[in-house]
Each structure stands twice: as C-alpha cells, then as structure tokens.
N, C-alpha and C positions, 0 to 999 in steps of 0.2 A: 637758108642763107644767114652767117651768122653777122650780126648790125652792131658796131658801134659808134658811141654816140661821144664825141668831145663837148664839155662844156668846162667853164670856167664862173669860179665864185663869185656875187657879187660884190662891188668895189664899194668902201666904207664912203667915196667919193663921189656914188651915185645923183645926188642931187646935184652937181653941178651938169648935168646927163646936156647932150645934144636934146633938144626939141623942134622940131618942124611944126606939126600940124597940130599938137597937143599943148592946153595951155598948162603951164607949169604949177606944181603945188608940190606941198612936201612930203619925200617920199620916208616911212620908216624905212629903215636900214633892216632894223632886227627883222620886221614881218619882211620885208622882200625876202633877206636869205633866206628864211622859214620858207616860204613860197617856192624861193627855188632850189632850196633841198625838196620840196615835195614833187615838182618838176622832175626831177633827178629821179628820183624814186618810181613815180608813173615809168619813165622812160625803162626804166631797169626790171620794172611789174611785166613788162613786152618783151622782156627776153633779151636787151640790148646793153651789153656792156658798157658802161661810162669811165671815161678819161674824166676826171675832174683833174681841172687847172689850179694851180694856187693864183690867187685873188693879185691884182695889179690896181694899189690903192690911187696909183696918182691918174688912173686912166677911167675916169667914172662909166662908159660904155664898154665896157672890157666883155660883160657878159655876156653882150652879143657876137657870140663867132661864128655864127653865120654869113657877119657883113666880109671878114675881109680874107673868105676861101671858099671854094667853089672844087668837091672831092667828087671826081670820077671815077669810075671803077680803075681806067686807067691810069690817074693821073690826077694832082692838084694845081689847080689855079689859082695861085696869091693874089689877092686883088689889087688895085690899087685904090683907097677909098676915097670918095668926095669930099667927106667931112675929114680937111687936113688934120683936124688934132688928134682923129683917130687912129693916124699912121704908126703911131706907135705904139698897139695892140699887136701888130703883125709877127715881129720878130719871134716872140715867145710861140707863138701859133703855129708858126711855120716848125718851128723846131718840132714840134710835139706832133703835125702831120707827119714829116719828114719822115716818122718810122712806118707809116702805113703806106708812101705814094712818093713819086716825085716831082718835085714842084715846077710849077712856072712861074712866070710873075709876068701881071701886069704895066708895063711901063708908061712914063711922061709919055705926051699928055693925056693919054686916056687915064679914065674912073670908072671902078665898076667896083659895084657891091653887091654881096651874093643875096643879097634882099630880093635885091629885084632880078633873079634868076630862076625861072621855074622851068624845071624839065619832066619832059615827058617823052618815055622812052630815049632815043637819041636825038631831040632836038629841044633843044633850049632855047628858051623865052626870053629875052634881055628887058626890062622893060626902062623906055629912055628916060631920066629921072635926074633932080639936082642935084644925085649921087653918081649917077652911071653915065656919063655920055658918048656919043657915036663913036671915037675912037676907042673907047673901052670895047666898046659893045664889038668894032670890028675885031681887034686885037684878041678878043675871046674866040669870033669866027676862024681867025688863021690857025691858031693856037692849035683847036678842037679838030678843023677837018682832015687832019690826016688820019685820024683815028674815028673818024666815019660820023661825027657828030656835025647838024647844024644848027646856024644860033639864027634866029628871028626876031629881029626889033620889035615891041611894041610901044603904041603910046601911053602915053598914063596922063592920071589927071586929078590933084585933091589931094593924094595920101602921099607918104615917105616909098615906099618900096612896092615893086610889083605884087611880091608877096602880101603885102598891104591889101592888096585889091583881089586877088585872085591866087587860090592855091592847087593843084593837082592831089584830087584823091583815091584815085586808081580806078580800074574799069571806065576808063577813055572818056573821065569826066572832072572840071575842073568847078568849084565852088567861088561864084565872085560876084561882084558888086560893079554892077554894070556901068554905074556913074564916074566910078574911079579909072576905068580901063576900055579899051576897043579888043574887043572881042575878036576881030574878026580874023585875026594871026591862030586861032583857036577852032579855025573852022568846023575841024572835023571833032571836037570835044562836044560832049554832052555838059549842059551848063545846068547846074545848082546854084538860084540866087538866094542871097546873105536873106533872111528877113527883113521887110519893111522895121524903120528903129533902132536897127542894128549895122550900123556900116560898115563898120570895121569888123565884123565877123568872120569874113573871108580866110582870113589869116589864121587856117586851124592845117596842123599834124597829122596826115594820114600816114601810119604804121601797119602795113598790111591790112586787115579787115577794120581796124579800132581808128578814130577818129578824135588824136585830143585836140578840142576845146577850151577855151576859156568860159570858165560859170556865168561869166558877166551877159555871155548869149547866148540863154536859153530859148529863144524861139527856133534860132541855127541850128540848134543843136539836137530839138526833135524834130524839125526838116531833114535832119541828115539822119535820124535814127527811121521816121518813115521811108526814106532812099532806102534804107537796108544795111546800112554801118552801126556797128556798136561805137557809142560815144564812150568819151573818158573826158568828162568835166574838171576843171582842176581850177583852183582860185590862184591865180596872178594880178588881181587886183591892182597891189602894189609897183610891180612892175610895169603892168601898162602904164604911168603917170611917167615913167620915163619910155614911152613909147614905144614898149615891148609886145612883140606876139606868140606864139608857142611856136614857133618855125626859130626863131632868129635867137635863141638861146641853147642850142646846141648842132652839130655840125654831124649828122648819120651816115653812114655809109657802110660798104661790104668790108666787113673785114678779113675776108678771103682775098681781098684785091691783091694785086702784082704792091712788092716791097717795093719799096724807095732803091733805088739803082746810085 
C-alpha cells in the first residue's frame, strides 16, 4: 500500500508556539529544522513519499498538520481547531489535500483536532479535550457514518491531545498512559503501558512493523522492542519544547485513495 506523508516546514516563528501542558523555553530554530528534516527522512527510509509544505512564518504551530485534518481512505475532514489562532494553518493544508481526497469541514461551534483522533480499523477515538469538544466530536460522527465509520468519545485527562496519551500500533494493540486517558472506549485493545518516568511516551508512530519514537524514551522504546516491533528512535528534543510528538508533524495516508471529486 503506497503511504504518503504531508508535512510542512518549521516556522522561523516557532517560539511564539501554543503551550498547554509544557512549560516554555527557548526553542532553537536552526536545530528544530535539523530535527525535522531528519523526521522527514526517517519517514521516507519506510518507503513513504513526502509532500513537504513551504514554511508559513507568521503561524508558529504550522508544523503540526495533523491538528487541523483528519485523511480517510475515503475522504478528508478539515477540522475546526480550538486554538483560534491556529485557524489559519488550514487553508494552505486543505489546498494541498485537496489533490488526494475530498474535503469536509468542521463547522461553528464544534472543535476538533486530529490530535486527539486515533483510529483503529473503522472506528475512531475522539478524545474530549480543550481542543475538541462534543459538537466537534458529533459532527465528525455524521460526517463519517455513511461511509461505515464510527467515532467514540473518550475522556482524557493532563495532556493536550488524545494522541498525547495513547496511540494505536497495530495487531489490536494500543500504547498509553493510563493516567492521562479511560481506557475503557478501548475495550477490545491490548494495552502497552508508557514506562514508569516517562509520560508522555505514548505518543509514538507505528508504520507497519517499525515504531518511531522519540530518543527522549528510551525505557518505551525497548518495552515496545520486547513486544516485538522494530523501533526507530529519532531525536525531536527540540520540538518537544513546543509540544510536539512524532504523530502530529505529518499527516499519512493511502495514497491510492479515491481523488478529490
């Protein structure tokens, strides 16, 4: 199945970044891009073609475009995000899906950000969040069920994004951090907890068998190498300070999917 991956360059603008749960320090600019050119490169070492975005300097969160789309085999969902100043990230985004899918969008008053969206097989995780809230989450429900997908609220609790707390790594088993999230939407999953020390671990990349990680958790990381996944470690240091994780800096999907109509 052939995978491409959209991302978009870091913004020179990055230190003015959205923070939530992270306390703020300075980020290099030069080492983040460094960082995530090597991102880029891991992604593409897996066989997965990249869209690289040109950089949108007055949008310091740009990099993350995962928060405001949500790409189905059938179909994209523009989100509507909770952090308003992020709403102007979208337009450029949507253009550049627009040639693999075609869109939906999110409308007032619902919020929803693909952060906090994990699916597995056809049913999607919504998780309820100062980004996403219940009319997003329904809005996502109507959107998707005609095309045979269901969405399932969860709660969350501590972190920015569902992703934040818990990610799907295939073989009907999801990686999380039990403190951050209710499991119990997740019944039928086989659960991989983050290491003790490590909270925020959760939030890693499974690519068919390969599993990228951030270096920063290494106890995570040969837990999931004893499960039976090849890790791919990669330093993001710098990006995490603007509260990044390896999920939320590019947007994967089939790129055999049905064209934009």
């Amino acid at each position: 199945m052939p995978l491409t991956a959209i991302t978009r360059a870091v913004s020179p603008s990055m230190n003015d970044c959205q923070l939530a749960f992270v306390e703020r320090q300075p980020i290099d600019i030069a080492k983040a891009v460094a960082q995530h050119d090597q991102y880029e490169a891991c992604l593409a070492s897996l066989g997965i073609a990249i869209v690289s975005l040109p950089v949108v300097p007055d949008q310091p969160d740009a990099v993350f475009v995962e928060d405001p789309a949500i790409v189905l085999d059938e179909v994209a969902i523009m989100t509507r995000m909770g952090a308003e100043s992020r709403r102007g990230e979208s337009a450029s985004l949507a253009e550049a899906i627009a040639r693999f899918r075609a869109l939906r969008w999110i409308a007032e008053p619902g919020t929803l950000e693909g952060g906090d969206v994990v699916r597995i097989g056809s049913t999607l995780f919504a998780g309820r969040s100062a980004r996403s809230n219940d009319a997003g989450i329904a809005q996502l429900a109507r959107e998707l069920a005609p095309l045979g997908y269901a969405v399932r609220a969860v709660e969350m609790r501590g972190c920015l994004h569902l992703k934040s707390a818990c990610t799907y790594l295939g073989r009907d088993t999801v990686l999380a951090n039990r403190d951050w999230v209710d499991l119990g939407p997740f019944a039928n999953a086989r659960v991989i907890d983050v290491a003790p020390g490590e909270p925020a671990a959760a939030d890693v990349l499974a690519i068919g068998e390969t599993v990228i990680v951030p270096a920063s958790f290494p106890e995570t990381a040969r837990t999931l190498e004893d499960a039976g996944w090849r890790v791919q470690a990669i330093d993001v240091s710098e990006l995490q300070k603007a509260e990044a994780g390896v999920t939320c800096m590019s947007l994967i999907f089939n790129s055999s999917g049905p064209a934009a109509r």
